[in-house]
C-alpha positions as CSV (number, residue, x, y, z in Angstrom):
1,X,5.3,12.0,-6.3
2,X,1.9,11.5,-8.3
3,X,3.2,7.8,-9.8
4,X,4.9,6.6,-7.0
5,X,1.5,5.5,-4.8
6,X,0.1,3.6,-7.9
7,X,3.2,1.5,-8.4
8,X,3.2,1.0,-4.6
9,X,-0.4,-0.4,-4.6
10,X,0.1,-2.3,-8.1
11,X,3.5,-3.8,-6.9
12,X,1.5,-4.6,-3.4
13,X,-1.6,-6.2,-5.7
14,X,1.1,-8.4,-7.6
15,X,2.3,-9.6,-4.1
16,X,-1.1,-10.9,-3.0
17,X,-1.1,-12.8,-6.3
18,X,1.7,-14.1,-6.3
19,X,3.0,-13.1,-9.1
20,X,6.8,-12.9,-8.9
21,X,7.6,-11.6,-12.3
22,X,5.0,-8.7,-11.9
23,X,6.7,-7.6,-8.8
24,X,10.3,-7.9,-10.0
25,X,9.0,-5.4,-13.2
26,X,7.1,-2.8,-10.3
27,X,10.3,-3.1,-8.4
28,X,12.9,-2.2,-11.1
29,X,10.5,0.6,-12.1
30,X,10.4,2.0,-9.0
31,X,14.1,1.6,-8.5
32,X,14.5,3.9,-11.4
33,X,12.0,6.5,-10.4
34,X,14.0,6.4,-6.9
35,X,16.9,7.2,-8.6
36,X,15.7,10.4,-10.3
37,X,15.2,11.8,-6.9
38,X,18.5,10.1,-5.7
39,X,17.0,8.7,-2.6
40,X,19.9,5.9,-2.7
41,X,18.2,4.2,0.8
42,X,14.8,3.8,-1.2
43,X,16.7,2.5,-4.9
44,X,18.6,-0.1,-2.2
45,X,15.5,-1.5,-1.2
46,X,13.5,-1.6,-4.6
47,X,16.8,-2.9,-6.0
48,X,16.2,-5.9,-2.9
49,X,12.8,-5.9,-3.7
50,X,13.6,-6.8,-7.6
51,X,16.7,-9.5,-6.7
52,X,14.1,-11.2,-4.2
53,X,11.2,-11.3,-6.4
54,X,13.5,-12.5,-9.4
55,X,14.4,-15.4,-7.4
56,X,10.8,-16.0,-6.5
57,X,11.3,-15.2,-2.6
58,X,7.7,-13.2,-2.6
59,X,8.5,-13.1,1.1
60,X,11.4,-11.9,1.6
61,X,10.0,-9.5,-0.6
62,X,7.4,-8.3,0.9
63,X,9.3,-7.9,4.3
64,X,11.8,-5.8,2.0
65,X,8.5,-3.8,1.0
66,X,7.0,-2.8,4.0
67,X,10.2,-1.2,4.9
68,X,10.4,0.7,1.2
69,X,6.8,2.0,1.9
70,X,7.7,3.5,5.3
71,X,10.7,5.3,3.7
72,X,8.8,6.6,0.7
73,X,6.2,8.0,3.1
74,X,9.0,9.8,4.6
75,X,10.9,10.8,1.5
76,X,7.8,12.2,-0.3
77,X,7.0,14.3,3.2
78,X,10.1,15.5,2.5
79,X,10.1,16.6,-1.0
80,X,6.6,18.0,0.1
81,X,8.3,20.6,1.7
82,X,10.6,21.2,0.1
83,X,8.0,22.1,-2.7
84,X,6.1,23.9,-0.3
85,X,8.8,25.8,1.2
């Protein structure tokens, strides 16, 4: 829950540099750290995120993105309480 915003804002900061092969890395590492929690919806999209980037489809990609962040808002409220509970 503690990495998860920093990749989000470093793999958002690759985007407005264009920098496809940044994004594609931040993507597959968030993929995996999806997949520890075994949020499959949120390892779907990073897994998107990644295949887009690697073809160099920065939009697509950030269309794919804005989705991932609005799920991981929801996913880490989640987990939140269930900590809290």
């Amino acid at each position: 829950m503690d990495d998860s915003p920093v990749r989000s804002t470093s793999l958002a900061d690759a985007l407005k540099n264009d920098d496809a092969n940044s994004v594609a890395r931040l993507a597959h590492s968030l993929k995996g750290m999806c997949g520890v929690v075994r949020s499959d919806d949120l390892v779907a999209l990073a897994l998107s995120m990644e295949n887009a980037a690697k073809k160099g489809d920065l939009d697509k990609t950030s269309t794919i993105f804005a989705e991932f962040k609005g799920m991981l808002i929801l996913a880490q409220g989640e987990m939140q309480a269930f900590i809290d509970a």
